[in-house]
matplotlib code that plots the C-alpha trace (Angstrom):
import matplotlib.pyplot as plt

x = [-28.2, -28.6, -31.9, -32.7, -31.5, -29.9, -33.1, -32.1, -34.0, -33.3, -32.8, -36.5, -37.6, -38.3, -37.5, -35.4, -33.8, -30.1, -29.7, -26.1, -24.6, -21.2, -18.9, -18.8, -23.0, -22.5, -19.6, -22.6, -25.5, -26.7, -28.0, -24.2, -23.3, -26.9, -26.4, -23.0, -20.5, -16.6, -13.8, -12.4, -11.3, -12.2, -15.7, -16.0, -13.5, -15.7, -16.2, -14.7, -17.5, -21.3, -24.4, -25.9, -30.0, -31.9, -35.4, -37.6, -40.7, -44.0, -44.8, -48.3, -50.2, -50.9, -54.9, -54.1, -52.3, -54.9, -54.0, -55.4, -58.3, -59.2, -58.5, -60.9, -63.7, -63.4, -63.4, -66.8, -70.2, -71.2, -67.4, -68.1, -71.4, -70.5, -67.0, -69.2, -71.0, -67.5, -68.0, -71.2, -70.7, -66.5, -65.6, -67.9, -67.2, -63.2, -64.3, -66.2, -63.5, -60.8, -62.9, -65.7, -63.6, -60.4, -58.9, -55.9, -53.3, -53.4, -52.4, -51.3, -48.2, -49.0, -51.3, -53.6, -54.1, -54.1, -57.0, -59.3, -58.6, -59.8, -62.8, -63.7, -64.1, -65.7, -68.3, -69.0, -69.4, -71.9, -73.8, -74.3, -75.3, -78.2, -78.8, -79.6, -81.9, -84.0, -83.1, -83.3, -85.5, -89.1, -91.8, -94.2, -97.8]
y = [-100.5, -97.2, -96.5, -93.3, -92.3, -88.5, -86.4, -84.7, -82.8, -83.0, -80.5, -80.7, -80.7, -84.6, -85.9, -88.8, -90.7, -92.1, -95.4, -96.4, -99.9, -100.3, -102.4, -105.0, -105.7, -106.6, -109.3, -111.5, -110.9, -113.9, -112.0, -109.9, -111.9, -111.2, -107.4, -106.3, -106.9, -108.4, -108.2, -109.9, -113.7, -114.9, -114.7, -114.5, -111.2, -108.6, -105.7, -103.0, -100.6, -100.9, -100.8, -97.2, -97.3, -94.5, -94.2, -91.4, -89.8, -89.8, -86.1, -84.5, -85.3, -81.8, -80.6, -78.2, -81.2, -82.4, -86.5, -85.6, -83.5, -86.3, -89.2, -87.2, -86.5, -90.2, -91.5, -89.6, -91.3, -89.6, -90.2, -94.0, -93.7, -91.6, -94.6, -97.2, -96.3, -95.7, -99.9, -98.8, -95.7, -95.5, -99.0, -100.9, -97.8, -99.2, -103.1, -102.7, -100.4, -103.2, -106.8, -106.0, -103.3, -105.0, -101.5, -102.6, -99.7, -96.9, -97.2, -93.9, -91.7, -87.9, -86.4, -85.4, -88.7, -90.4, -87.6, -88.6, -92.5, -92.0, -89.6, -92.6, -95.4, -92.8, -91.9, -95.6, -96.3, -93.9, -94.9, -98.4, -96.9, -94.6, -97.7, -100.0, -97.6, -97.4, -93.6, -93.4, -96.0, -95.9, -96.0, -98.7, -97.6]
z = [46.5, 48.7, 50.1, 48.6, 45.2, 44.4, 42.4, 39.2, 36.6, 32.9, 30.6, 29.6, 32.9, 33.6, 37.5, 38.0, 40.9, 40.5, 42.8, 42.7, 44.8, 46.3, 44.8, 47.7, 47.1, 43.7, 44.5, 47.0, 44.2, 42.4, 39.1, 39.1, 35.7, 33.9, 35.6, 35.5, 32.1, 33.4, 31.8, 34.9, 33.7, 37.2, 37.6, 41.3, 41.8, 43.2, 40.2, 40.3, 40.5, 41.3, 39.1, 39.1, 38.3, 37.4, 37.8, 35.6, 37.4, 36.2, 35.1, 36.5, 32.9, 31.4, 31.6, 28.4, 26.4, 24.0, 24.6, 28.4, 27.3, 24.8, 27.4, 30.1, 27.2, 27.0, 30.0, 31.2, 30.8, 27.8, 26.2, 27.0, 25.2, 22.3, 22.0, 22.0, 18.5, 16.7, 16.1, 14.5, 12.5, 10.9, 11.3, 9.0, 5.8, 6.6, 6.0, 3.5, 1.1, 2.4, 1.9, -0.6, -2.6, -2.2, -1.4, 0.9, -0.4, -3.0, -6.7, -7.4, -6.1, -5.2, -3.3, -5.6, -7.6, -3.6, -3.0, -6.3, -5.9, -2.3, -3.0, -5.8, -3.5, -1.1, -3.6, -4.5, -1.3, -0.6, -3.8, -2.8, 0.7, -0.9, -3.6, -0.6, 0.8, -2.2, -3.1, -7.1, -7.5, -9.3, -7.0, -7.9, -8.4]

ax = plt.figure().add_subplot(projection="3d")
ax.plot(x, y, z, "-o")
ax.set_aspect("equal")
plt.show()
């Protein structure tokens, strides 16, 4: 293949690099029946064109794009800190609606019937959670 490619720009404004081989280094290569399709009945006939590669750019990642603002908020010390307690805090509510609950998919079609079977579960949820804690209860005297 040629050294250095040709740079274009797409229409939405992504760099690549076209690489393009003759069609006398394809006839030597080892890999030219896994690269290059023949029609040719006779296998070893050089092809009649070479393989052309292109090669996309990475882009310079966006400071305004909120994936890279949240990937930066994460990756500081107090991200890595704050990331670390998600295992505490959202993930456990999750388990316990899909294991103890049994709630692995919604019964109901529509938003609004999705919304109440969802605030349900929610609100039993919390209820055990406050139950646990002893809220509700009589105080013994």
């Amino acid at each position: 293949m040629s050294s250095s490619g040709r740079l274009h720009i797409t229409a939405s404004g992504q760099p690549y690099q076209t690489y393009t081989a003759k069609a006398t280094d394809c006839g030597s290569c080892a890999l030219r029946t896994k690269c290059i399709k023949t029609r040719q009945a006779d296998e070893k006939s050089p092809p009649a064109r070479g393989r052309q590669v292109s090669r996309f750019l990475p882009s310079a990642p966006d400071p305004e794009h909120p994936s890279e603002r949240m990937r930066q908020a994460i990756d500081s010390p107090r991200g890595r800190q704050l990331y670390s307690q998600r295992i505490g805090t959202v993930e456990p509510v999750f388990a316990n609606l899909r294991h103890n609950k049994r709630l692995s998919r919604l019964n109901h079609r529509g938003q609004a019937k999705v919304r109440t079977q969802w605030s349900l579960y929610c609100m039993v949820h919390n209820i055990e959670k406050l139950s646990g804690a002893g809220l509700g209860q009589a105080r013994a005297q």
